[in-house]
C-alpha positions in Angstrom: 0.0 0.0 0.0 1.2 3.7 -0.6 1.4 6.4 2.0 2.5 9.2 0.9 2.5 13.1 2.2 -1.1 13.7 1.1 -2.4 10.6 2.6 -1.1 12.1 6.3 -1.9 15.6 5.4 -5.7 14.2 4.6 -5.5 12.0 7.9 -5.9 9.0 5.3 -4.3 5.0 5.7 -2.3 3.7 3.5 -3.8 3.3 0.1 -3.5 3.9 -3.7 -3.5 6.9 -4.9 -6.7 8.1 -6.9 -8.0 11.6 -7.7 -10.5 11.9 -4.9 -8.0 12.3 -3.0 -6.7 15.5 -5.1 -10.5 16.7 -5.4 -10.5 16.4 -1.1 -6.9 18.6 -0.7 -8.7 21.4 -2.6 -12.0 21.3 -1.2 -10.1 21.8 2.3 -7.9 24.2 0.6 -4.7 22.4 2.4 -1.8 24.3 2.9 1.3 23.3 1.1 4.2 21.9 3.4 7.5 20.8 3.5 6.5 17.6 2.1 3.9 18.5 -0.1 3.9 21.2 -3.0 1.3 22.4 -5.3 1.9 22.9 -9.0 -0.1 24.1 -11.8 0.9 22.3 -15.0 4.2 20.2 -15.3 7.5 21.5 -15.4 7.9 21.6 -19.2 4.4 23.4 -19.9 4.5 27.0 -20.6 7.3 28.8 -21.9 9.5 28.9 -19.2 13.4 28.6 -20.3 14.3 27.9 -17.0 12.2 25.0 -16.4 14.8 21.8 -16.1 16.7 24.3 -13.6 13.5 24.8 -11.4 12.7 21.3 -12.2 16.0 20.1 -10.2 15.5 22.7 -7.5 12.1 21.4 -6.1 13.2 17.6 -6.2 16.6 18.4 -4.8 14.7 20.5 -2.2 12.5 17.8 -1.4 14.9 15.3 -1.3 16.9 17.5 0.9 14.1 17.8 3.8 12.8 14.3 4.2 11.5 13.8 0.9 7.7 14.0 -0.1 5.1 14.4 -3.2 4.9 17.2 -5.8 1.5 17.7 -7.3 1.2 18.8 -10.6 -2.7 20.0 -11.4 -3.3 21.6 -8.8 -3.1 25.6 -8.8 -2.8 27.1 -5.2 -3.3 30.7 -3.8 -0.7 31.8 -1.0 0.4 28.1 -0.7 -3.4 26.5 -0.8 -5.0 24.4 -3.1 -7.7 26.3 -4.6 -8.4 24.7 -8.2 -7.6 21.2 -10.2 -6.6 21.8 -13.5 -6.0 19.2 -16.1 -2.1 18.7 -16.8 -2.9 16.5 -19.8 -1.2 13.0 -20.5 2.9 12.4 -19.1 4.4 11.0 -22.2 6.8 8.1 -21.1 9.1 10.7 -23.6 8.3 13.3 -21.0 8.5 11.3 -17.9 12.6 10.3 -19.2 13.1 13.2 -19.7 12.7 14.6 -16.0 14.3 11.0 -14.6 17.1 12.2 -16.5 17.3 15.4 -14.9 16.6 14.3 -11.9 20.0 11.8 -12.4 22.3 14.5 -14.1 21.1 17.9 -12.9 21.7 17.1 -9.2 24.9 16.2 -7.6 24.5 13.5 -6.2 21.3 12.3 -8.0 18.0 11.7 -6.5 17.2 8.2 -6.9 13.9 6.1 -6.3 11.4 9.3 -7.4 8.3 7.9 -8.7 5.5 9.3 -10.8 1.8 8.7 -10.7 -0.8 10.0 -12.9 -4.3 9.6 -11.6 -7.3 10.7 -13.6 -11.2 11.2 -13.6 -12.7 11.6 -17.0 -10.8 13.8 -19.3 -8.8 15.5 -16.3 -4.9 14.2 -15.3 -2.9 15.2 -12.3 0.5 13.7 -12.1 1.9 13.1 -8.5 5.6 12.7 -8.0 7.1 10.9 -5.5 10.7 11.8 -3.9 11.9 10.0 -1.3 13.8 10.7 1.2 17.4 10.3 0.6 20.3 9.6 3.1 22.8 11.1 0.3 21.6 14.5 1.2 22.7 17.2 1.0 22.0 17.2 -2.9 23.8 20.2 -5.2 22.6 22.0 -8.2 24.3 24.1 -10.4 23.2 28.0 -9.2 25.1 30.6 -11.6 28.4 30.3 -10.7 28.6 27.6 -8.5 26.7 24.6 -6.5 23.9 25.1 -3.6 21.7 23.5 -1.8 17.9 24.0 -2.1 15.4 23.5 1.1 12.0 23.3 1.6 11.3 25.8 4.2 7.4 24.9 4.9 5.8 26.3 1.7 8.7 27.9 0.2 12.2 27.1 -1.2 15.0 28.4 0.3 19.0 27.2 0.5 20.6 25.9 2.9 23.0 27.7 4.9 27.2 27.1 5.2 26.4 25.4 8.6 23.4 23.3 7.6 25.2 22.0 4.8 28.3 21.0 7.1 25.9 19.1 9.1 24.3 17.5 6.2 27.5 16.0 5.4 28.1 14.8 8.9 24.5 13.4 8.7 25.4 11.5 5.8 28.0 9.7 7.4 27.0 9.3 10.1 23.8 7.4 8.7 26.1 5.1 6.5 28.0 4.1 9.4 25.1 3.3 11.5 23.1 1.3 8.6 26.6 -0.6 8.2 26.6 -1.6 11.8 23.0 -2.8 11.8 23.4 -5.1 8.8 26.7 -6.2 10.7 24.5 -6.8 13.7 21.7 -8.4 11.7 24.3 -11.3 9.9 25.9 -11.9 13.5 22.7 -12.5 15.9 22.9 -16.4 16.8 19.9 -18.4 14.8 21.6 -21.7 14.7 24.4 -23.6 15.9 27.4 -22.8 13.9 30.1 -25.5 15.1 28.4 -28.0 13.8 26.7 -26.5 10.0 27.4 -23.6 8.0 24.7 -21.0 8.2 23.8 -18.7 5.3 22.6 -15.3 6.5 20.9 -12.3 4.2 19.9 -9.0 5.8 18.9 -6.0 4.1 17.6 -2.7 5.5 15.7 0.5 3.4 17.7 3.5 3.6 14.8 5.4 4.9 13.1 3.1 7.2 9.2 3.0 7.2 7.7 5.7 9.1 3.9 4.6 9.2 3.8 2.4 12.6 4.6 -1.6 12.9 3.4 -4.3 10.4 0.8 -6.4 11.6 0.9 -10.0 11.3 -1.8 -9.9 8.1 0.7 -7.3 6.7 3.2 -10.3 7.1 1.5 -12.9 6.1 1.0 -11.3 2.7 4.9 -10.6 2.3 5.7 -13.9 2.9 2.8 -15.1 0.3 3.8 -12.6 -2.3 7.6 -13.8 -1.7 6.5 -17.6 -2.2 5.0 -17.0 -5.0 7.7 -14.6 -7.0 10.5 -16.5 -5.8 9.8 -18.4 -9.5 11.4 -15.2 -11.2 14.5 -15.9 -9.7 15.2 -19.1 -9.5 14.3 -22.4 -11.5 12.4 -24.9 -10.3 13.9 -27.9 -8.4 16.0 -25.5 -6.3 16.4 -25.7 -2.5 14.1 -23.5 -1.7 13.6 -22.0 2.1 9.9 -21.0 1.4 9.3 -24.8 0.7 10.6 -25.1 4.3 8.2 -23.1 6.3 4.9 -21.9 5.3 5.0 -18.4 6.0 1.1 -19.0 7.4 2.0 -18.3 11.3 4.2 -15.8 11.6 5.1 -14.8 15.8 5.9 -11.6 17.1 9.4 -10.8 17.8 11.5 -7.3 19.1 9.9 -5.1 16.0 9.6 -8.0 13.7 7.6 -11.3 12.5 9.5 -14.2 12.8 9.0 -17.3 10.9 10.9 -20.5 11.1 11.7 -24.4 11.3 10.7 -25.9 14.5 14.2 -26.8 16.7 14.2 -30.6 16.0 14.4 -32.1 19.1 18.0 -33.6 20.6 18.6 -37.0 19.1 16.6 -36.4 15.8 17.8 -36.9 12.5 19.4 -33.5 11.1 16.8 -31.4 9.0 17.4 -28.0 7.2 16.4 -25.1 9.6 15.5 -21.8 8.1 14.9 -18.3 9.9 12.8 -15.5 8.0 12.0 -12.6 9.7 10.1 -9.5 8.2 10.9 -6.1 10.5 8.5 -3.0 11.3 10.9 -0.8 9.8 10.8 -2.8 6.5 14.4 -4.5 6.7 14.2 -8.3 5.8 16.3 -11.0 7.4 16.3 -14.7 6.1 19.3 -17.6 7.3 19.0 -21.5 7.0 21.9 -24.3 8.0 23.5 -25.1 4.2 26.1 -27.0 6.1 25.8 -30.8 5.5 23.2 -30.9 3.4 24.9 -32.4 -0.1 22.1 -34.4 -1.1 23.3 -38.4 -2.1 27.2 -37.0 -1.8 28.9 -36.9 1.7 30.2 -34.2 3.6 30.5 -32.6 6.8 29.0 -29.6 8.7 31.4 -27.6 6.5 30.2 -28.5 3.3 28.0 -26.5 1.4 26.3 -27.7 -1.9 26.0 -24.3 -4.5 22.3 -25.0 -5.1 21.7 -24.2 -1.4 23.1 -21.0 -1.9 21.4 -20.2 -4.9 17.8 -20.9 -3.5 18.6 -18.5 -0.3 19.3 -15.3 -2.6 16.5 -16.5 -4.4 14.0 -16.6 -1.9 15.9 -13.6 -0.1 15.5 -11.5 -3.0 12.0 -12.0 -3.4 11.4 -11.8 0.4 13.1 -7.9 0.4 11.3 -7.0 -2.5 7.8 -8.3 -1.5 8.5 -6.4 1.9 8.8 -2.9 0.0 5.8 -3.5 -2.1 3.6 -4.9 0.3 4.9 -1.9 3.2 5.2 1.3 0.4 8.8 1.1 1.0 10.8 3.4 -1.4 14.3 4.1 -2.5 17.2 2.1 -1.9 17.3 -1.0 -0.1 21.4 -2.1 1.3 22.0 -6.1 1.5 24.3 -7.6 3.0 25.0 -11.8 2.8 27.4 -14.1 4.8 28.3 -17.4 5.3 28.7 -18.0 9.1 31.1 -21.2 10.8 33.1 -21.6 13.7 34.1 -24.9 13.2 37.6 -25.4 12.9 37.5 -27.0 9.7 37.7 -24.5 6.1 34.2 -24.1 4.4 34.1 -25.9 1.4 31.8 -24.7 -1.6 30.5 -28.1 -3.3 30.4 -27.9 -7.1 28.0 -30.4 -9.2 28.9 -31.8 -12.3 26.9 -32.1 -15.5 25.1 -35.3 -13.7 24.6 -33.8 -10.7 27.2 -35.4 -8.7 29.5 -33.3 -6.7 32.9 -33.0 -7.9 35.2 -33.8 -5.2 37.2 -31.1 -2.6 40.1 -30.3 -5.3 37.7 -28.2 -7.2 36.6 -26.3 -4.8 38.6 -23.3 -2.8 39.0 -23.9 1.1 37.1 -20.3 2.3 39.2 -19.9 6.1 37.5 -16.8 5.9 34.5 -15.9 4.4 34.4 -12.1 3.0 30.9 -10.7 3.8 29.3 -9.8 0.4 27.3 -6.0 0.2 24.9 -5.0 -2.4 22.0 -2.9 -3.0 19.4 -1.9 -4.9 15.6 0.5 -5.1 12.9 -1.1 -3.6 10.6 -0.6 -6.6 13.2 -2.3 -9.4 12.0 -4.2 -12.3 12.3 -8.2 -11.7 14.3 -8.1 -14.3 16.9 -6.0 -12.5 16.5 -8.0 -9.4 17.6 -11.0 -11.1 20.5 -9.1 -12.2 21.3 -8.6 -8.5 20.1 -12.0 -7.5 22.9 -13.5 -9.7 25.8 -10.6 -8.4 25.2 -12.0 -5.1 25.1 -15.4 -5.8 28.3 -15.6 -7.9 29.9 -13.2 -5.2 29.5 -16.0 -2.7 30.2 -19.1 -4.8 33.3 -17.3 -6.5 34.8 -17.0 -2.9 35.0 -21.0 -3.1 36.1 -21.8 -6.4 32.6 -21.8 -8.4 32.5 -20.1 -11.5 29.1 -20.6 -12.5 25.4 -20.6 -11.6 23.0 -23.4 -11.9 19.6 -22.3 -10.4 19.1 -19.0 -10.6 17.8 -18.0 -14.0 19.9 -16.5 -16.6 19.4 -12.6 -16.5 18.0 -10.8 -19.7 20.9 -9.4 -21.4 18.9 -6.2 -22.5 18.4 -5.3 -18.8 
């Protein structure tokens, strides 16, 4: 669902977008805000030279303060919406063209903005997204050198040698901390790691969700929707954790659903264990014990089989990205994945051959220690370009034990 700066300006829950909404902001005659601004017609109507300039200056601005919508169709009178007027169709020609902007005009770009065009008969209004950005403070080019725009309630203003100082420390600051929490994430105990290799996946938004906890129908439906698209990533047949559990009975953990394997009782034949867990803020955790588990080959705890690894970024990746469409989670998403043992033993990567059988320990590359791989990508990407990412993280793993190649996850379109 999508909540958005004129869904808490109207006192609204999550929803779509539609033009009521639009039709209710004027009626009230709200007030635009830091978050929220009013325009008339869309940046390249009229006859305005200057309009890719201003263009960059309101989404820097909004990226700059927290992020937050831009309306275009709606004309407003000392900052409140008084009229709708029809901005006509946004070309996907049109629509490119202001991405691109939005890319090359500001330093660094604004990433993850969105736009929606909602209609009611024969009249348009467009509504563009920006989220908020942790690479702030963003530049454009003003005359003779670079500034800052800010949204000062209803106007734009630029931000001040001091602000800007603290921007940068802000920045910095926020990468450091989101580092350490992934760290955190991969190291909490799930499972015992002297005797199997764990696989662990976090991945946390850059802007954490800001509209309350999820509750537990919320995660039921991400781990539905990540059942169910985990078939764009990987082939059938794969180890698969969402085979494992069932995703039906998720429990309550600290600011999180947990779903997982039951402990099988001491004395019990081994079985795979797998740990998904779905957080308020909209990060998405998922680990399962690969060790061991070779299928009819033998090997130990330290052993793990390459289509194991495969089916966890799989599933992972359609776990993450079910968890930002389901919570209205935008812009960039940082993932971090690990193989965890304290065995004394190297791990060992196992690499099949054409028939499936493993090929034995001097094809593979002992792994004494296991380089944590780090990846990102925006929460609304194309499948498409999440397979692309899907088969970065994979091969970044395997190559760390000898394997060259992947077997289950699908072959990326080479257009993307």
């Amino acid at each position: 669902m999508t909540f958005t700066a004129l869904h808490r300006a109207l006192g609204l829950e999550p929803r779509p977008l539609d033009f009521g909404m639009v039709e209710d902001a004027v009626d009230r005659g709200l007030i635009e805000q830091a978050d929220l601004d009013w325009k008339r017609s869309l940046p390249m109507a009229g006859k305005n030279p200057e309009w890719k300039n201003e263009f960059a200056k309101d989404v820097a601005a909004m990226a700059n303060s927290g992020g937050g919508v831009i309306v275009y169709g709606v004309e407003e009178s000392n900052a409140a919406a008084i009229k709708v007027v029809d901005t006509g169709e946004l070309t996907d020609r049109q629509e490119r063209e202001l991405r691109s902007i939005a890319f090359s005009a500001i330093h660094p770009p604004v990433l993850g903005t969105s736009f929606t065009p909602i209609s009611k008969g024969d009249a348009t209004v467009v509504v563009l997204h920006v989220p908020a950005s942790e690479d702030a403070p963003h530049l454009i080019y003003k005359g003779d050198y670079f500034a800052a725009p800010l949204r000062d309630g209803s106007r734009t203003s630029w931000m001040k040698e001091k602000l800007i100082e603290n921007s940068y420390r802000q920045r910095i600051d926020n990468r450091s901390q989101r580092t350490a929490t992934l760290a955190e994430r991969i190291d909490q105990p799930r499972g015992n790691t002297q005797e199997r290799v764990w696989m662990v996946a976090a991945a946390a938004p850059m802007s954490a969700r800001r509209t309350g906890g999820l509750d537990v129908d919320m995660a039921r439906r991400i781990l539905k929707s990540a059942r169910e698209r985990r078939f764009s990533f990987a082939e059938r047949g794969a180890f698969a954790p969402f085979e494992i559990i069932e995703g039906l009975n998720p429990r309550p953990g600290l600011r999180r659903w947990v779903d997982k394997t039951p402990t099988p009782p001491e004395g019990a034949r081994a079985s795979q264990e797998v740990v998904v867990e779905v957080h308020h803020d909209g990060a998405a955790t998922m680990a399962s014990s690969l060790g061991g588990f070779l299928g009819r080959d033998d090997g130990g705890g330290n052993h793990v089989h390459t289509d194991g690894i495969e089916g966890l970024v799989a599933d992972f990746i359609a776990l993450v990205s079910s968890t930002a469409r389901e919570a209205g989670i935008d812009g960039l998403y940082e993932v971090a994945v690990a193989l965890r043992w304290d065995g004394k033993e190297p791990i060992f990567i196992r690499i099949p051959d054409s028939h499936n059988y493993l090929l034995d320990t001097s094809y593979s590359r002992p792994i004494h220690h296991f380089e944590t791989v780090y990846s990102g990508f925006e929460a609304g990407s194309s499948d498409d370009t999440l397979l692309l990412i899907a088969n970065q993280i994979a091969l970044d793993v395997v190559n760390q034990g000898g394997g060259q190649y992947l077997r289950r996850i699908k072959t990326p379109n080479s257009d993307v």
